[in-house]
The first five atom37 places (N, CA, C, CB, O) and aatype in JSON, in Angstrom:
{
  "aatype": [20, 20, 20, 20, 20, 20, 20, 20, 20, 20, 20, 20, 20, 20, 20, 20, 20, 20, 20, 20, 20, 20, 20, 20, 20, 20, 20, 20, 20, 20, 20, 20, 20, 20, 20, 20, 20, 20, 20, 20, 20, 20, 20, 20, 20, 20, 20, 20, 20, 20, 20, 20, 20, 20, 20, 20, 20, 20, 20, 20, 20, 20, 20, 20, 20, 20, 20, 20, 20, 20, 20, 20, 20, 20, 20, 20, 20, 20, 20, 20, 20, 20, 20, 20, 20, 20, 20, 20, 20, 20, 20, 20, 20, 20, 20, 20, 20, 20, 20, 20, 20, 20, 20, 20, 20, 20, 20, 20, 20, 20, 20, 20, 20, 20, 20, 20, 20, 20, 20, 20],
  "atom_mask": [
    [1, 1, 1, 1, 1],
    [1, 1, 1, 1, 1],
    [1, 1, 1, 1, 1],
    [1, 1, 1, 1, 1],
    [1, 1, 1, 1, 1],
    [1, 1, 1, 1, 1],
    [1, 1, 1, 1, 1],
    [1, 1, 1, 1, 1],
    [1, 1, 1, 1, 1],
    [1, 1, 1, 1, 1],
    [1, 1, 1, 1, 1],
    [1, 1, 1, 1, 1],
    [1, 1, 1, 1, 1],
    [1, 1, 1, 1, 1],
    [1, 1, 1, 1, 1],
    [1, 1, 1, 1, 1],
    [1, 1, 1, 1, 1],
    [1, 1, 1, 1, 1],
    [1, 1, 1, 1, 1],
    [1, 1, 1, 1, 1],
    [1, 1, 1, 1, 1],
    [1, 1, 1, 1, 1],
    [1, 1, 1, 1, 1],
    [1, 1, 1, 1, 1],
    [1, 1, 1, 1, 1],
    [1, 1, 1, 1, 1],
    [1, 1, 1, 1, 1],
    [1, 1, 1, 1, 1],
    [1, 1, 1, 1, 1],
    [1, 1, 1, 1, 1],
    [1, 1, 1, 1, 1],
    [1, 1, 1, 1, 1],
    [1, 1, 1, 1, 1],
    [1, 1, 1, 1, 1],
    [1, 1, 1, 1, 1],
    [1, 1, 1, 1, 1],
    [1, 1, 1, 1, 1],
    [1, 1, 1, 1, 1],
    [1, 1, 1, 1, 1],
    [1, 1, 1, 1, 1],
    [1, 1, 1, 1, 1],
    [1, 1, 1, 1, 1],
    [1, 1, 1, 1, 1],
    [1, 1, 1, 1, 1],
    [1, 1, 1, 1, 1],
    [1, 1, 1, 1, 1],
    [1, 1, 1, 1, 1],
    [1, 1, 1, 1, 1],
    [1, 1, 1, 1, 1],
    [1, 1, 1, 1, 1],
    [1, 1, 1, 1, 1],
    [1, 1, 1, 1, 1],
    [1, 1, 1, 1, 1],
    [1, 1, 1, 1, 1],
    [1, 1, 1, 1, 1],
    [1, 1, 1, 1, 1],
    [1, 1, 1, 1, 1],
    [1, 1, 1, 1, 1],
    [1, 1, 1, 1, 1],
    [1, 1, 1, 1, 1],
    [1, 1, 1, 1, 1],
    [1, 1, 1, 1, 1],
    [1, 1, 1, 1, 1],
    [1, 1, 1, 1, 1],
    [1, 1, 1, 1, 1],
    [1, 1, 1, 1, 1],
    [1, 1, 1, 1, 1],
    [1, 1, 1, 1, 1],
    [1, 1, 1, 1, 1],
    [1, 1, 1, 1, 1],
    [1, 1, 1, 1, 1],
    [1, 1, 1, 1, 1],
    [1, 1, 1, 1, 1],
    [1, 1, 1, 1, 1],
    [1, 1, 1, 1, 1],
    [1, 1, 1, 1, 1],
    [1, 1, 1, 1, 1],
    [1, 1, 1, 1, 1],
    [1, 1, 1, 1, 1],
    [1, 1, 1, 1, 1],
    [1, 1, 1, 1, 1],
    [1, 1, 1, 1, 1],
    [1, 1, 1, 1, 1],
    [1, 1, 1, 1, 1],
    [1, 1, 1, 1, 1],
    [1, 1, 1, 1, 1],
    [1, 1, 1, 1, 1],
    [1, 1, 1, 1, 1],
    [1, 1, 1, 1, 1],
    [1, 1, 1, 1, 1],
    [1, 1, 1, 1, 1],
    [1, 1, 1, 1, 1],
    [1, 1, 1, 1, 1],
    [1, 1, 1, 1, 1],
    [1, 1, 1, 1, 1],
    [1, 1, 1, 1, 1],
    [1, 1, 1, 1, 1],
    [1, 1, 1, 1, 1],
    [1, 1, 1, 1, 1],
    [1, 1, 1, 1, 1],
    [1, 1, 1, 1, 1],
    [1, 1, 1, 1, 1],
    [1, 1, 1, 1, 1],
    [1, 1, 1, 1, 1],
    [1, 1, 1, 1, 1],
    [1, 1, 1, 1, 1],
    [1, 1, 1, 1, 1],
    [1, 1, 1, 1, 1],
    [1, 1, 1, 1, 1],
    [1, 1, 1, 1, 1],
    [1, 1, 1, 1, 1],
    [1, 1, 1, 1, 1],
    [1, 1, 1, 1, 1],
    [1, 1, 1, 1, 1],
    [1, 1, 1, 1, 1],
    [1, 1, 1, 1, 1],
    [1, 1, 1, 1, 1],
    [1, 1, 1, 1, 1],
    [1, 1, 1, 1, 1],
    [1, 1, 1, 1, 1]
  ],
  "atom_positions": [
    [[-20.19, 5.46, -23.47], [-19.06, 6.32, -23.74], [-17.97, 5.54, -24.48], [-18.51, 6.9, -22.44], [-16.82, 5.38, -24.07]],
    [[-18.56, 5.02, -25.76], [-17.36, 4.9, -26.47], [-17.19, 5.49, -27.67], [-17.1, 3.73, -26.65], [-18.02, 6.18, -28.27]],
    [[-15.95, 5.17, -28.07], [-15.52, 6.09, -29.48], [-16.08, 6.15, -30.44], [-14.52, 5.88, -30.08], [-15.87, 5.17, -31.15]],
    [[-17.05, 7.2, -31.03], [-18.05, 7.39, -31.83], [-18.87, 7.6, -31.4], [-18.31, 6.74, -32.49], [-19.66, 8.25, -32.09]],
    [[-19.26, 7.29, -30.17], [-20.8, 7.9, -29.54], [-20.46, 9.27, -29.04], [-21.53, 6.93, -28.1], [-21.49, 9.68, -28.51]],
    [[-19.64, 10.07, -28.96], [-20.19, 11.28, -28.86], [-19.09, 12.46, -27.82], [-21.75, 10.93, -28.21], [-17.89, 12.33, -27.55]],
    [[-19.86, 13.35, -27.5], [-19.07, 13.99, -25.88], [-20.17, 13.26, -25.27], [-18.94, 16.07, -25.35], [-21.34, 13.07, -25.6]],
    [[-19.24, 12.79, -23.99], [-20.26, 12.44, -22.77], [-20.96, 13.34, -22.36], [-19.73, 12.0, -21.63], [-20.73, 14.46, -22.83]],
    [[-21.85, 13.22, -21.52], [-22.27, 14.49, -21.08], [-22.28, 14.51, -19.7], [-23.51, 14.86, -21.56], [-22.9, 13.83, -18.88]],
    [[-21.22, 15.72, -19.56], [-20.91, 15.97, -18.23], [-21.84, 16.26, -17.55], [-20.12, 16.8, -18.02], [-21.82, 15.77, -16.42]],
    [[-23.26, 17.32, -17.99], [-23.84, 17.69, -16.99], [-24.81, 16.53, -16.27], [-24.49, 18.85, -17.43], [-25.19, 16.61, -15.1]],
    [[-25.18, 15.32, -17.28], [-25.67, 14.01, -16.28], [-24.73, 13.35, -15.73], [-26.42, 12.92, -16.92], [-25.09, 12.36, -15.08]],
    [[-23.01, 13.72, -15.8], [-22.55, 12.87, -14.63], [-22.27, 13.65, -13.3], [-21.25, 12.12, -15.04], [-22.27, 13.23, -12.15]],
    [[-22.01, 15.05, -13.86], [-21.98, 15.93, -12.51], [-23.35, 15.69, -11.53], [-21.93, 17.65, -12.98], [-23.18, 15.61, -10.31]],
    [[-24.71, 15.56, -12.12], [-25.65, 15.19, -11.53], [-25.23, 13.57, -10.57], [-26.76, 15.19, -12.69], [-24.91, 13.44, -9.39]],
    [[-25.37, 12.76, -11.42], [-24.87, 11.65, -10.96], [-24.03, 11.68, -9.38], [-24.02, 11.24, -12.1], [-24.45, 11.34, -8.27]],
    [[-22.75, 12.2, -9.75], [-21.61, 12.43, -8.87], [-22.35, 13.21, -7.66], [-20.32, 13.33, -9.63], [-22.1, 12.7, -6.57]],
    [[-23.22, 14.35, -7.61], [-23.95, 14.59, -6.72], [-24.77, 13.59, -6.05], [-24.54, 15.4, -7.12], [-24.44, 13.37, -4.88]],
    [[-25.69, 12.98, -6.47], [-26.86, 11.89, -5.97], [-25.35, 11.02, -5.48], [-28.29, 10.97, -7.51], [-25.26, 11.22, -4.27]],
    [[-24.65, 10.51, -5.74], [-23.69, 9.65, -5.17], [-23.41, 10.33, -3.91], [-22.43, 9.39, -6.06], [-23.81, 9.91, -2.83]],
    [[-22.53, 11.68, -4.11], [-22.19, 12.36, -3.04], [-23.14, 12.51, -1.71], [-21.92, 13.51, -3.55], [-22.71, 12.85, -0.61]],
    [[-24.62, 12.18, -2.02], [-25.42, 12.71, -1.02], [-26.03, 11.33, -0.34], [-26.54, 13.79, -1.65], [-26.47, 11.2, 0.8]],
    [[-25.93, 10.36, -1.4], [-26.35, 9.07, -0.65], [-24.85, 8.6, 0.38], [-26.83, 7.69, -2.01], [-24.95, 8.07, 1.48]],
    [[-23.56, 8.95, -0.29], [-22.48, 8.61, 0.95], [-22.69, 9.58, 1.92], [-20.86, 8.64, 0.58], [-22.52, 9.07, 3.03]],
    [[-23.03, 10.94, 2.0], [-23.18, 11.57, 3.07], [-24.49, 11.09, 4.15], [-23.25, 12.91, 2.58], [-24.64, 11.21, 5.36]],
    [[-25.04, 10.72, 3.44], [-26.58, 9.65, 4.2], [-26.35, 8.89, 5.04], [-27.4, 8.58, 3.36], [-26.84, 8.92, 6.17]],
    [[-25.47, 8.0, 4.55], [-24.78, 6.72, 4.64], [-23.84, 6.79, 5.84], [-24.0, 6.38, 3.32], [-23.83, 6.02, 6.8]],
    [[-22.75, 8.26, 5.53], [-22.24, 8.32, 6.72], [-22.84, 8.78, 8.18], [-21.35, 8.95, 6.46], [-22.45, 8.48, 9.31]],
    [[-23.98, 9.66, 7.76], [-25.14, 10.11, 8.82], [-25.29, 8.92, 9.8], [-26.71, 10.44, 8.05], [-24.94, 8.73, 10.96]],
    [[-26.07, 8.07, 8.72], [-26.87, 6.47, 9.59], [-25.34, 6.02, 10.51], [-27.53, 4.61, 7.97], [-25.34, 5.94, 11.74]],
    [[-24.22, 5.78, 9.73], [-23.47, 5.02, 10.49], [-22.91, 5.56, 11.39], [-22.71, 4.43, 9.95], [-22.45, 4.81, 12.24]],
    [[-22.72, 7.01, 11.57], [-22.52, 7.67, 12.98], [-24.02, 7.54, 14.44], [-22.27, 9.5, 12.43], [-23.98, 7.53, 15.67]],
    [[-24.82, 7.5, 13.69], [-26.16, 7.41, 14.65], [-26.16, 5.98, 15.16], [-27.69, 7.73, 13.81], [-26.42, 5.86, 16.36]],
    [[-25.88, 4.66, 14.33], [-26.04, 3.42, 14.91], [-25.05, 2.88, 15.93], [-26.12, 2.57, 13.93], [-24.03, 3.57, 15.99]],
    [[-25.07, 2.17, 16.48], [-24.27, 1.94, 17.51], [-24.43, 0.49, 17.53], [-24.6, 2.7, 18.78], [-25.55, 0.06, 17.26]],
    [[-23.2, -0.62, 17.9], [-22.95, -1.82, 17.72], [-22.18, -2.55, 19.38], [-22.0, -1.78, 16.29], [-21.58, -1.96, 20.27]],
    [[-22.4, -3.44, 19.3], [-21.87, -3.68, 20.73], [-20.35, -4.91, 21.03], [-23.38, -4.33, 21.55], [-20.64, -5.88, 20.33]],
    [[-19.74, -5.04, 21.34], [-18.56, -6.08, 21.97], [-18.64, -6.42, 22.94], [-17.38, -5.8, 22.09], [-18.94, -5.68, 23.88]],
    [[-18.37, -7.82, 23.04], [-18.49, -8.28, 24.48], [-17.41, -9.36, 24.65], [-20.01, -8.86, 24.85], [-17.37, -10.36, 23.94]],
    [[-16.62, -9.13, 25.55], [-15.62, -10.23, 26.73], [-15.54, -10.78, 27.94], [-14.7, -9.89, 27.02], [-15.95, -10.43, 29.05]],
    [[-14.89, -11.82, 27.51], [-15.11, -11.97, 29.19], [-16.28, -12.76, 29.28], [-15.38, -10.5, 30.1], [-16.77, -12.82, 30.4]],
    [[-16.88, -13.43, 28.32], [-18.43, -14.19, 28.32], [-19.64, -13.13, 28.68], [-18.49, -15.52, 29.61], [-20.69, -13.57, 29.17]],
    [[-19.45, -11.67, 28.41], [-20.27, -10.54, 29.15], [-19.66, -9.83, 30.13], [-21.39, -11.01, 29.78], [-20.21, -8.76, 30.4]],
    [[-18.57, -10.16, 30.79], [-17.76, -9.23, 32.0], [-17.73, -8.04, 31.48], [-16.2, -9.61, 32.42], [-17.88, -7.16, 32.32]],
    [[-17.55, -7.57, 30.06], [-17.26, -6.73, 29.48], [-17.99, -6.32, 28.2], [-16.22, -6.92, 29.42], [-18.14, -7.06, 27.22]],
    [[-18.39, -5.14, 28.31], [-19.19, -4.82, 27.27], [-18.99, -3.45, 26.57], [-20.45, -4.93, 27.73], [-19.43, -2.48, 27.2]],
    [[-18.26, -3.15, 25.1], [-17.86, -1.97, 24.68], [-19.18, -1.45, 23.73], [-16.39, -2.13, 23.92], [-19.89, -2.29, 23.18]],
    [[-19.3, -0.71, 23.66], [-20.01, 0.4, 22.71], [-20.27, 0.85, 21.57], [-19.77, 1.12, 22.8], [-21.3, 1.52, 21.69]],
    [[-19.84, 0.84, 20.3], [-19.04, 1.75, 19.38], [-20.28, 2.34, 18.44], [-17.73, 0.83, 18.45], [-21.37, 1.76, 18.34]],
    [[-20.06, 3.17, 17.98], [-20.84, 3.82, 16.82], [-20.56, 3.4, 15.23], [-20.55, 5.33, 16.94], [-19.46, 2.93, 14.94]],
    [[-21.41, 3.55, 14.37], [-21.06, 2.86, 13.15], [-19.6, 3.01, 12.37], [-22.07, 3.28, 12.28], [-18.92, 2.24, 11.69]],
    [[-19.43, 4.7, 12.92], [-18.51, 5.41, 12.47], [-17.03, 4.88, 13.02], [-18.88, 6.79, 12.81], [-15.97, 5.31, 12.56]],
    [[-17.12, 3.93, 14.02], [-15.6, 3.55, 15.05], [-15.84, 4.38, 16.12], [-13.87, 3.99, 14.38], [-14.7, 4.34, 16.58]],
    [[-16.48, 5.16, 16.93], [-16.37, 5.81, 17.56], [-16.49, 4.78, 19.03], [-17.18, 6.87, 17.14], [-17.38, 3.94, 18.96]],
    [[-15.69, 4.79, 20.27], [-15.93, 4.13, 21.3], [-17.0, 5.11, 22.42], [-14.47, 3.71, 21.84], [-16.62, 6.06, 23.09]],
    [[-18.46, 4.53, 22.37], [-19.46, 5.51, 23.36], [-20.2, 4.73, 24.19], [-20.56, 6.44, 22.6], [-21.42, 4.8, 24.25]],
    [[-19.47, 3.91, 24.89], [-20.07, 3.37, 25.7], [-18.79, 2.19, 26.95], [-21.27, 2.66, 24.66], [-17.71, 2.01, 26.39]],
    [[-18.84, 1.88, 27.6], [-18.38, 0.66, 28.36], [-18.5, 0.15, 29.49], [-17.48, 0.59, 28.4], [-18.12, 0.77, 30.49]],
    [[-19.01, -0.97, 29.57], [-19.24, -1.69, 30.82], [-18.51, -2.81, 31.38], [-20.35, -2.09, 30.78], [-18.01, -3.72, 30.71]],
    [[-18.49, -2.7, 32.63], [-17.56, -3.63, 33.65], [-18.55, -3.96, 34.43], [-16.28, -2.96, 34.53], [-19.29, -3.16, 34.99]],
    [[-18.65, -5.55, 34.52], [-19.17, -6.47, 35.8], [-18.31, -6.08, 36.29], [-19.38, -7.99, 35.91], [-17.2, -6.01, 35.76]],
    [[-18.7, -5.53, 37.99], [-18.1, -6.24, 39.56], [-17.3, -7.84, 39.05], [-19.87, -6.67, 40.98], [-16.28, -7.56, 38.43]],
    [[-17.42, -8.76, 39.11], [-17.18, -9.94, 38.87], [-15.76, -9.55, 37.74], [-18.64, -10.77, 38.31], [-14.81, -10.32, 37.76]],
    [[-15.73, -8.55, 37.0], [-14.33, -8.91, 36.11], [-13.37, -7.98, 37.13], [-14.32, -8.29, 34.1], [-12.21, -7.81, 36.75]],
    [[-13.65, -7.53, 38.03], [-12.59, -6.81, 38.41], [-11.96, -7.51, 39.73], [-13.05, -5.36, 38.61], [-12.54, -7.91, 40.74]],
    [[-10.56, -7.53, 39.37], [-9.6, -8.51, 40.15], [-8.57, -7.78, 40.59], [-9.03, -9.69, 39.37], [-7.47, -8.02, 40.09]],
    [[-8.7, -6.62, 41.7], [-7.6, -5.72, 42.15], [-6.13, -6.3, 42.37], [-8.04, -5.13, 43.42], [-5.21, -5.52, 42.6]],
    [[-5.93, -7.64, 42.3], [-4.44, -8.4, 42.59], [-4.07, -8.54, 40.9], [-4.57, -10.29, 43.61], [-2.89, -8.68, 40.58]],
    [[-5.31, -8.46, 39.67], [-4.92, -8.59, 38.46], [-5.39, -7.56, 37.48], [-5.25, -9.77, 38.1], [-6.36, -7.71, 36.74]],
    [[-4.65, -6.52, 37.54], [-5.71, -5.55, 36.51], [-5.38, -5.92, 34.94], [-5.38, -3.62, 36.74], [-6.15, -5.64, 34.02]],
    [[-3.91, -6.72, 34.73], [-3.8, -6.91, 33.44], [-5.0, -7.56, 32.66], [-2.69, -7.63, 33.31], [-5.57, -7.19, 31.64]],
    [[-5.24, -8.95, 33.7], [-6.53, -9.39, 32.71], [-7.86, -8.74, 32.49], [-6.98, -10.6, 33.09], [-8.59, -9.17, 31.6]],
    [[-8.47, -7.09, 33.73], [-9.08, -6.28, 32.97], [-8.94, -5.79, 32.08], [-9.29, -5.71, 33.25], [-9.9, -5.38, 31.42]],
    [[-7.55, -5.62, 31.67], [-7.47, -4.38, 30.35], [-7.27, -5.22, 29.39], [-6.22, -3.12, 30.3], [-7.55, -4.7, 28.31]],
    [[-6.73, -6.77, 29.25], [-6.97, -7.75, 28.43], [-8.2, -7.68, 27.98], [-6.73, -8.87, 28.92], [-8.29, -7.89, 26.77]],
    [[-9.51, -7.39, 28.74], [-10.6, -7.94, 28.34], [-11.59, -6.27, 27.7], [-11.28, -8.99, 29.84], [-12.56, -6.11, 26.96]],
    [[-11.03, -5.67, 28.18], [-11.71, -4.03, 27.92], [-11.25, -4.12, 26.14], [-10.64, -2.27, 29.15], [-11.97, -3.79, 25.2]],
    [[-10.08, -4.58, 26.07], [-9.75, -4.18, 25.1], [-10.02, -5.46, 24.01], [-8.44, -3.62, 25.31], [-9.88, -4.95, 22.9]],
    [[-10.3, -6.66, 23.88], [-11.19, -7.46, 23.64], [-12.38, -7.3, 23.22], [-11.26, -7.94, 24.36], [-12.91, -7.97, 22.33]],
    [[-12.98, -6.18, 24.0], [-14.69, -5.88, 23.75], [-14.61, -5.09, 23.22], [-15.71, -5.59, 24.69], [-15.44, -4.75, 22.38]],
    [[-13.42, -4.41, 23.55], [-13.28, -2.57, 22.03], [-12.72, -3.26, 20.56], [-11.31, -0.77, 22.62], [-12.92, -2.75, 19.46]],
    [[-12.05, -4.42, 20.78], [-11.97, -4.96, 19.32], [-13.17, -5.91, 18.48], [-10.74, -5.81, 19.38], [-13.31, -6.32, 17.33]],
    [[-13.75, -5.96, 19.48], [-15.25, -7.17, 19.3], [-16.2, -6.28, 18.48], [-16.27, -7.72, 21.08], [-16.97, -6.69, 17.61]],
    [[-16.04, -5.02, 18.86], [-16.89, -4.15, 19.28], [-16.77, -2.82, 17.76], [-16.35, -3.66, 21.06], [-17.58, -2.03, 17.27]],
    [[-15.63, -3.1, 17.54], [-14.83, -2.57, 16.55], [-14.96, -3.42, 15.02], [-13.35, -2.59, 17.18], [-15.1, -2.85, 13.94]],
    [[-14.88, -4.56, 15.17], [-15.14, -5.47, 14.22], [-16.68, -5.72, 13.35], [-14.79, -6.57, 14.92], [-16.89, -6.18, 12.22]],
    [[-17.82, -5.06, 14.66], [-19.02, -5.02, 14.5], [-19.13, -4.01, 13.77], [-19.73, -5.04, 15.51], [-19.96, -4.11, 12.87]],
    [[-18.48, -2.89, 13.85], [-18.44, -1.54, 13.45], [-18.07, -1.73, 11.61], [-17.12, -0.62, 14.52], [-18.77, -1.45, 10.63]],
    [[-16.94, -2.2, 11.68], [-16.41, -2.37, 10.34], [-17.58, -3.01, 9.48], [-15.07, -3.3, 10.36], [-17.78, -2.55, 8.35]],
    [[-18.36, -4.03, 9.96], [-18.81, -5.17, 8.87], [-20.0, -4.21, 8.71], [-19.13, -7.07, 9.38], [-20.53, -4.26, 7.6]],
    [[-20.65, -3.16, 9.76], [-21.62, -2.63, 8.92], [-21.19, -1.27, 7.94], [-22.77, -2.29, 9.88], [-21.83, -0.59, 7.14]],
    [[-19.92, -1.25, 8.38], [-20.06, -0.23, 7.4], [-19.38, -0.82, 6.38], [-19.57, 1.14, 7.75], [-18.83, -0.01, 5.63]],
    [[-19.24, -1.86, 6.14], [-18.96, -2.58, 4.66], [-20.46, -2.57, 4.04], [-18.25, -4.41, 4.78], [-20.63, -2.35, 2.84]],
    [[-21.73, -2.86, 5.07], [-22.65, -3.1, 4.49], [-23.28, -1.82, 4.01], [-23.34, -3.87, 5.2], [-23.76, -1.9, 2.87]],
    [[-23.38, -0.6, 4.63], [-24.12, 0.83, 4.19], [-23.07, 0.83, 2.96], [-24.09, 2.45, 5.47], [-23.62, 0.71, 1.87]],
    [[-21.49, 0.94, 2.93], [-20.7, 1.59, 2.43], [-20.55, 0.6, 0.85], [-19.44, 1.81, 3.52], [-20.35, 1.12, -0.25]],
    [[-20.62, -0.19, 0.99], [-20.25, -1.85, -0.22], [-21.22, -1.26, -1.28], [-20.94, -4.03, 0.47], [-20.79, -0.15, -1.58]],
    [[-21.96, -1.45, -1.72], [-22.85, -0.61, -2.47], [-22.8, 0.86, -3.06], [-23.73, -0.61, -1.8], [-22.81, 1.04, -4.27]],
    [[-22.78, 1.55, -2.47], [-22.16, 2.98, -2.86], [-20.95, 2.86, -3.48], [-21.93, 3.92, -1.7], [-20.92, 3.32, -4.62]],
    [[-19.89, 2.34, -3.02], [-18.56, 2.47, -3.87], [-18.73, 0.72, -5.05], [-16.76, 2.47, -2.37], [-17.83, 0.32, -5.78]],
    [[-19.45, 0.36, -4.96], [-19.8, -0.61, -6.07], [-20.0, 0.64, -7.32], [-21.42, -1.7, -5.66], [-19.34, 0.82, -8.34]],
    [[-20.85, 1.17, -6.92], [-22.02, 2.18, -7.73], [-21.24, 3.32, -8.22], [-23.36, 2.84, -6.7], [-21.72, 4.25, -8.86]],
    [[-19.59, 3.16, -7.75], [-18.59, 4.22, -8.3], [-18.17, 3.7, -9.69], [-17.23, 4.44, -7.3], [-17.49, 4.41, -10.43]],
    [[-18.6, 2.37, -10.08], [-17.91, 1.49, -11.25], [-16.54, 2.31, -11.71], [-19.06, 1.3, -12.69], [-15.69, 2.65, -10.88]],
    [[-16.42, 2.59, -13.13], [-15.4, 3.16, -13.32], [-14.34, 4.4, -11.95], [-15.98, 3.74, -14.55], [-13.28, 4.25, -11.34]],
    [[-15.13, 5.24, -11.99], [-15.2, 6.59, -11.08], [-13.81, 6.23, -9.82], [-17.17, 6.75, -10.16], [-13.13, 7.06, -9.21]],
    [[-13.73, 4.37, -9.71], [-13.18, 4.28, -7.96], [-11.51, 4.28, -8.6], [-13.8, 2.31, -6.7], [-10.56, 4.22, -7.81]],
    [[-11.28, 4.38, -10.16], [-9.96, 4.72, -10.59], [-9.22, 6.13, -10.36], [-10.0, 4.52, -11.89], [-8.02, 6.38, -10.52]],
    [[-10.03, 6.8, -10.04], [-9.3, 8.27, -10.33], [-8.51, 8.58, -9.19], [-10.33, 9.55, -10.58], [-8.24, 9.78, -9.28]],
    [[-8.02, 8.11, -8.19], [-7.78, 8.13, -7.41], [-7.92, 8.35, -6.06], [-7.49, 8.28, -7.73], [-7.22, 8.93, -5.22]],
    [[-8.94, 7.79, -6.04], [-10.13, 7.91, -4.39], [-10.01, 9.31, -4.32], [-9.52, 7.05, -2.5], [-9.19, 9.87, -3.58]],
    [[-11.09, 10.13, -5.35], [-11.47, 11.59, -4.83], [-12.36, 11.36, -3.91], [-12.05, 12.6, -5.85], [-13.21, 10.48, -3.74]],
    [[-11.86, 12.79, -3.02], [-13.08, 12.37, -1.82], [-13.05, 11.79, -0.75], [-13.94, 11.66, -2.15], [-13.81, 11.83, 0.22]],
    [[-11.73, 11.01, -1.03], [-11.45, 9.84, 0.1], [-9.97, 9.84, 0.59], [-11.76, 8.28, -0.54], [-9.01, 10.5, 0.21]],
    [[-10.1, 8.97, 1.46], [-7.93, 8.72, 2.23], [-7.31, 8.22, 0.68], [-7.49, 6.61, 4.04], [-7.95, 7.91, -0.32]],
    [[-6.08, 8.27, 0.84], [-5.62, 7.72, 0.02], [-5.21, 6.26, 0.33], [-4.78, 8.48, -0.37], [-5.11, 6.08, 1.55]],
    [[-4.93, 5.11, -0.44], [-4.54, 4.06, 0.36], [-2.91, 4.01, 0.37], [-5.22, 2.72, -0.2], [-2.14, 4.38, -0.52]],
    [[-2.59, 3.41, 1.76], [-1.24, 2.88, 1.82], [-0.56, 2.77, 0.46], [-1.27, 1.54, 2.47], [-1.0, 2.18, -0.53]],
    [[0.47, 3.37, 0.55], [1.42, 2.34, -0.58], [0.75, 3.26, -1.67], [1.06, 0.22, -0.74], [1.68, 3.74, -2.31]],
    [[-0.52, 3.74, -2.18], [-0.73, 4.33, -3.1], [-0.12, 5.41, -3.82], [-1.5, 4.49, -2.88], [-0.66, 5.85, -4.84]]
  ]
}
């Protein structure tokens, strides 16, 4: 698409923009179905999450629970939901990194389709 070659042709990028559209909807499928895990506490604590961020799961050892200290339970719950959360993110850099690679030009227009970013 440069000057002198022509009209682009919309109807192979509207195609395009579809096959894109349907591999991120794929993409978001898998990463709601997978599930990733956090753990604190050396294992006292064990969070859940789905690819998507979703929190679906959590476990407490007997052994982390200290009825004279509940702060350092919720110190550690929330430790394993960020552990757990972090796992979440890096795969969906990995389904997601690729697809918006594959937007080349396209990721200028102003994230159609998508949040807008901060500050944007």
């Amino acid at each position: 698409m440069f000057p002198g070659d022509g009209p682009p042709d919309l109807s192979a990028l509207m195609a395009s923009a579809q096959q894109m559209q349907q591999q991120l909807l794929a993409a978001q499928d898998e990463l709601a179905n997978t599930e990733v895990t956090g753990t604190a506490g050396g294992g006292l604590v064990t969070a859940t999450v789905t690819g998507s961020g979703e929190v679906v799961g959590l476990v407490i050892e007997p052994a982390a629970i200290d009825p004279a200290d509940p702060e350092s339970l919720a110190d550690l719950v929330l430790a394993a939901i960020r552990d757990a959360t972090r796992a979440a993110a890096e795969l969906q850099q990995q389904a997601m990194g690729p697809l918006a690679q594959g937007l080349g030009g396209l990721g200028s227009l102003g994230g159609l389709g998508g949040p807008a970013l901060p500050g944007a």
